[in-house]
PAKETOR-787926 format. One record per residue: residue number from 1; residue in three letters; chain; y, z, x of N, C-alpha, C in turn. Coordinates in pm, whole numbers. Atoms other than C-alpha are relative to their C-alpha. Layout:
+-----+------+-----+---------+--------+--------+----------+--------+---------+---------+--------+--------+
| seq | type | mol | n_north |   n_up | n_east | ca_north |  ca_up | ca_east | c_north |   c_up | c_east |
+-----+------+-----+---------+--------+--------+----------+--------+---------+---------+--------+--------+
| NUM |  ALA |   A |       Y |      Z |      X |        Y |      Z |       X |       Y |      Z |      X |
...
+-----+------+-----+---------+--------+--------+----------+--------+---------+---------+--------+--------+
// end
This chain:
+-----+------+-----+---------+--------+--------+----------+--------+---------+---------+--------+--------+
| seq | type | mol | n_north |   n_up | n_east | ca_north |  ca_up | ca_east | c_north |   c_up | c_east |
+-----+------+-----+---------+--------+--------+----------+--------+---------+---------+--------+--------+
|   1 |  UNK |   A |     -73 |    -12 |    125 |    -3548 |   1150 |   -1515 |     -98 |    -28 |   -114 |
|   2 |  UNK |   A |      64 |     25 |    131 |    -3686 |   1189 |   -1865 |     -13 |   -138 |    -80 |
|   3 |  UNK |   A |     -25 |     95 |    138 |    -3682 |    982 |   -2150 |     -69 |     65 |   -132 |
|   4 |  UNK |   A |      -6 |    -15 |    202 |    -3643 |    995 |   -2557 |      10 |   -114 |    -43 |
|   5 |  UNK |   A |      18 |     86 |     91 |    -3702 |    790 |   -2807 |     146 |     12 |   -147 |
|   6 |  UNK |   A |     -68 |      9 |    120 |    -3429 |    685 |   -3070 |       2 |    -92 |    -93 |
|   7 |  UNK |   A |      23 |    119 |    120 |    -3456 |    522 |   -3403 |     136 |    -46 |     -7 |
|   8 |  UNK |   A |    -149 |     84 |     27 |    -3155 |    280 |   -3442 |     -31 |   -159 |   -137 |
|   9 |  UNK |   A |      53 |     78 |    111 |    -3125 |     14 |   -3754 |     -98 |    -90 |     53 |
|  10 |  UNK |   A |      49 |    148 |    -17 |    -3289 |   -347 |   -3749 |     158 |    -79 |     74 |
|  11 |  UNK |   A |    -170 |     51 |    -13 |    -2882 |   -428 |   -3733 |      25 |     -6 |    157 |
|  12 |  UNK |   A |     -75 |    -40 |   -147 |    -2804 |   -226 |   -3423 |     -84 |    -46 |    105 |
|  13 |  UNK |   A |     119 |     24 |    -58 |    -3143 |   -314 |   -3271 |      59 |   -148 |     96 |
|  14 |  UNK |   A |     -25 |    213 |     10 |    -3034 |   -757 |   -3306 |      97 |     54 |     78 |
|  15 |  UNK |   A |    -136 |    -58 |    -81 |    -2691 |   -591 |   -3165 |      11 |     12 |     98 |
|  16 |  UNK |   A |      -9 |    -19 |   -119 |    -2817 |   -429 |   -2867 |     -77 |   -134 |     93 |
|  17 |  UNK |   A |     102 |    125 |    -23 |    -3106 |   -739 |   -2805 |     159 |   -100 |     30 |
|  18 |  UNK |   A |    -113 |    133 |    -39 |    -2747 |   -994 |   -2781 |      71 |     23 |    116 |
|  19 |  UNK |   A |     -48 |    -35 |   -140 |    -2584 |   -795 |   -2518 |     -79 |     50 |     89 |
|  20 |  UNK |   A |      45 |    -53 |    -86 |    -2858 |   -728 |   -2364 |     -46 |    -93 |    138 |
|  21 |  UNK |   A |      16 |     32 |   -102 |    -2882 |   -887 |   -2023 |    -127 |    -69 |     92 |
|  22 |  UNK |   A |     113 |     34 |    -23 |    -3120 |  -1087 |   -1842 |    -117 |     98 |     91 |
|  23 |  UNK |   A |      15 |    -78 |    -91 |    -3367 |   -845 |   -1664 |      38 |    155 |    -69 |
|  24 |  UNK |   A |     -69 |   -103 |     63 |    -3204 |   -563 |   -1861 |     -72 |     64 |   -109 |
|  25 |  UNK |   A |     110 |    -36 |     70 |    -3418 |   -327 |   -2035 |      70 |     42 |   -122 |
|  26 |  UNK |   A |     -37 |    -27 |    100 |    -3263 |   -227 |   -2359 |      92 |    134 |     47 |
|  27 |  UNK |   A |    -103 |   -161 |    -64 |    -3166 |    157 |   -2229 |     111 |    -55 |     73 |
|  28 |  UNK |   A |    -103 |     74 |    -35 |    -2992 |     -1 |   -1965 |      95 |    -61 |    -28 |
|  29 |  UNK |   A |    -106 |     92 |    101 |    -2789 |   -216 |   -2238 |     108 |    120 |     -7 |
|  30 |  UNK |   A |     -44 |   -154 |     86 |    -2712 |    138 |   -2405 |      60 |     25 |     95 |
|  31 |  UNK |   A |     -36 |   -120 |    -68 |    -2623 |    323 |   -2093 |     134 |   -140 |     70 |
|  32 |  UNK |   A |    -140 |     56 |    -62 |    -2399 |     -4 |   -1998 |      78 |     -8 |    -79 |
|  33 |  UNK |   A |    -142 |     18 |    107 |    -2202 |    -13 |   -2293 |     102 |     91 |    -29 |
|  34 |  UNK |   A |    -101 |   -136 |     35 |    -2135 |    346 |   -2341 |      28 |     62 |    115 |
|  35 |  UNK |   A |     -20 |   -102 |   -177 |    -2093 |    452 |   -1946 |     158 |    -30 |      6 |
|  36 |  UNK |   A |    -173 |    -20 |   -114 |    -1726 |    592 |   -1873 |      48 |     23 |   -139 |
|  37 |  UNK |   A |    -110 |     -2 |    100 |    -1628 |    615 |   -2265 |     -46 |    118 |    -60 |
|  38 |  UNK |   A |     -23 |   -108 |     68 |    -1534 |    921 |   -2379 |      58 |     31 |   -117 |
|  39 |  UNK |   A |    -130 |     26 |     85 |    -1329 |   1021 |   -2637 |     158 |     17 |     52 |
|  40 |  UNK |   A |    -179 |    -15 |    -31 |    -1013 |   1095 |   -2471 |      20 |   -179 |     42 |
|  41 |  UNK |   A |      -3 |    127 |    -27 |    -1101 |    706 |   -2394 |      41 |   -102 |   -133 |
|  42 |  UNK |   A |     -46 |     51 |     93 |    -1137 |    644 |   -2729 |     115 |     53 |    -93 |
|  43 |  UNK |   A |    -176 |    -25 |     15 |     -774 |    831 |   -2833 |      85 |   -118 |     47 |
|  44 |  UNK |   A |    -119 |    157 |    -15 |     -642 |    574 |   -2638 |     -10 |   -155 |    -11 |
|  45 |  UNK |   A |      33 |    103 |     90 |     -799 |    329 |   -2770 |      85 |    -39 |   -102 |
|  46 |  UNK |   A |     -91 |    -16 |    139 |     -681 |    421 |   -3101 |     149 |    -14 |    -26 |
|  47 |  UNK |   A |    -121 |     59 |     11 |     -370 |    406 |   -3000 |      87 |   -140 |     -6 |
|  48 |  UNK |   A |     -12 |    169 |     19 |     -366 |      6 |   -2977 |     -43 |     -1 |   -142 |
|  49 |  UNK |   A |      67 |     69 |    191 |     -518 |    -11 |   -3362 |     121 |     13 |    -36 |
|  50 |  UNK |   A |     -98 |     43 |    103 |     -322 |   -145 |   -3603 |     -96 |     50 |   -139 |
|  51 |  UNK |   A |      80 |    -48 |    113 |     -393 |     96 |   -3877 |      42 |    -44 |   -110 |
|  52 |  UNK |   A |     -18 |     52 |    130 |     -232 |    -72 |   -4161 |     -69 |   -117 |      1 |
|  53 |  UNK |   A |      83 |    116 |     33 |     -458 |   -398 |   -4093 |    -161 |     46 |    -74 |
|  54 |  UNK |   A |     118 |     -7 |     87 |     -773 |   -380 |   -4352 |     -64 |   -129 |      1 |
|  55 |  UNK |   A |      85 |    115 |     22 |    -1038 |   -659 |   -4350 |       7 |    -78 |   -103 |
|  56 |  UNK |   A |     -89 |     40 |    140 |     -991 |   -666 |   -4688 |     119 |    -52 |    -26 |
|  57 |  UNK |   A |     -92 |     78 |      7 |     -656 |   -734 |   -4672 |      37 |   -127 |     61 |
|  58 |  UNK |   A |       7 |    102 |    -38 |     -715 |  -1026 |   -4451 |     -54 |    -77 |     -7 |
|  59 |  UNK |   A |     132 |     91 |     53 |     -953 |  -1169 |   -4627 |      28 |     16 |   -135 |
|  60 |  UNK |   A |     -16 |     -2 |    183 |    -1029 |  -1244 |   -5037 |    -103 |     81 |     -2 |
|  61 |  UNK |   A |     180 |    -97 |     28 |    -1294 |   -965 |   -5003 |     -68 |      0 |      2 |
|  62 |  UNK |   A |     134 |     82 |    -66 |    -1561 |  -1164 |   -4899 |     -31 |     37 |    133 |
|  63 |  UNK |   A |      -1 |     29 |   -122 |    -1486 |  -1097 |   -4545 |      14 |   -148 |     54 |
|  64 |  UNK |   A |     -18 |    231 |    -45 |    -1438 |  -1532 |   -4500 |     171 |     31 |    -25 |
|  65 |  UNK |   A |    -172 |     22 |     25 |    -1045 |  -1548 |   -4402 |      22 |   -134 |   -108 |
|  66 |  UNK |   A |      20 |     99 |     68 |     -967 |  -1794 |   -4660 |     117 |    -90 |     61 |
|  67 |  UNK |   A |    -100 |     64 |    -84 |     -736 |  -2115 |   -4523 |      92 |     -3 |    -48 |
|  68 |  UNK |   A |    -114 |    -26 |     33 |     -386 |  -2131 |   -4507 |      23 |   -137 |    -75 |
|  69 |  UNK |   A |     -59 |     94 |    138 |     -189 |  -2345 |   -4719 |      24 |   -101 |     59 |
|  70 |  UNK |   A |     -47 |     79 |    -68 |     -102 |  -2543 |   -4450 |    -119 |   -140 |     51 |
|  71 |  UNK |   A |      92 |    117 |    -26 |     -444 |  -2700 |   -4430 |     -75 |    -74 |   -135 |
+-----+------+-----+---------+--------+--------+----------+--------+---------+---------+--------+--------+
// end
C-alpha cells in the first residue's frame, strides 16, 4: 500500500497527537477514528443532535458556561 502526505492545522495535529495511542503511528490514529463512518452513519448521527442547542446559547459567549444562581 501507498502513502500521501496531508497538511492538517497545528489544532488538528495537538488533536490527533491526544488520541493517539501508545505505539500508534499517527495514520493509524486517522484510519482508527474514521474506520466504519460513513455518512449514512453520520445521518444517524444527526438524528440524536439537538439542533436548537447553540454554544452560544449556553454560554455568555465566551464559551465558559457561566454558574447557576444556585451557587
Amino acid at each position: 500500500m501507498g502513502s500521501k502526505r496531508i497538511w492538517v492545522s497545528e489544532d488538528l495535529h495537538g488533536r490527533l497527537r491526544s488520541a493517539n495511542r501508545p505505539n500508534e503511528t499517527l495514520g493509524e490514529t486517522v484510519e482508527r477514528l474514521v474506520d466504519g463512518y460513513s455518512l449514512t452513519t453520520f445521518a444517524d448521527d444527526a438524528d440524536d443532535l439537538d439542533l436548537a442547542f447553540s454554544v452560544a446559547d449556553a454560554t455568555d459567549r465566551t464559551g465558559v458556561t457561566p454558574p447557576s444562581a444556585d451557587e
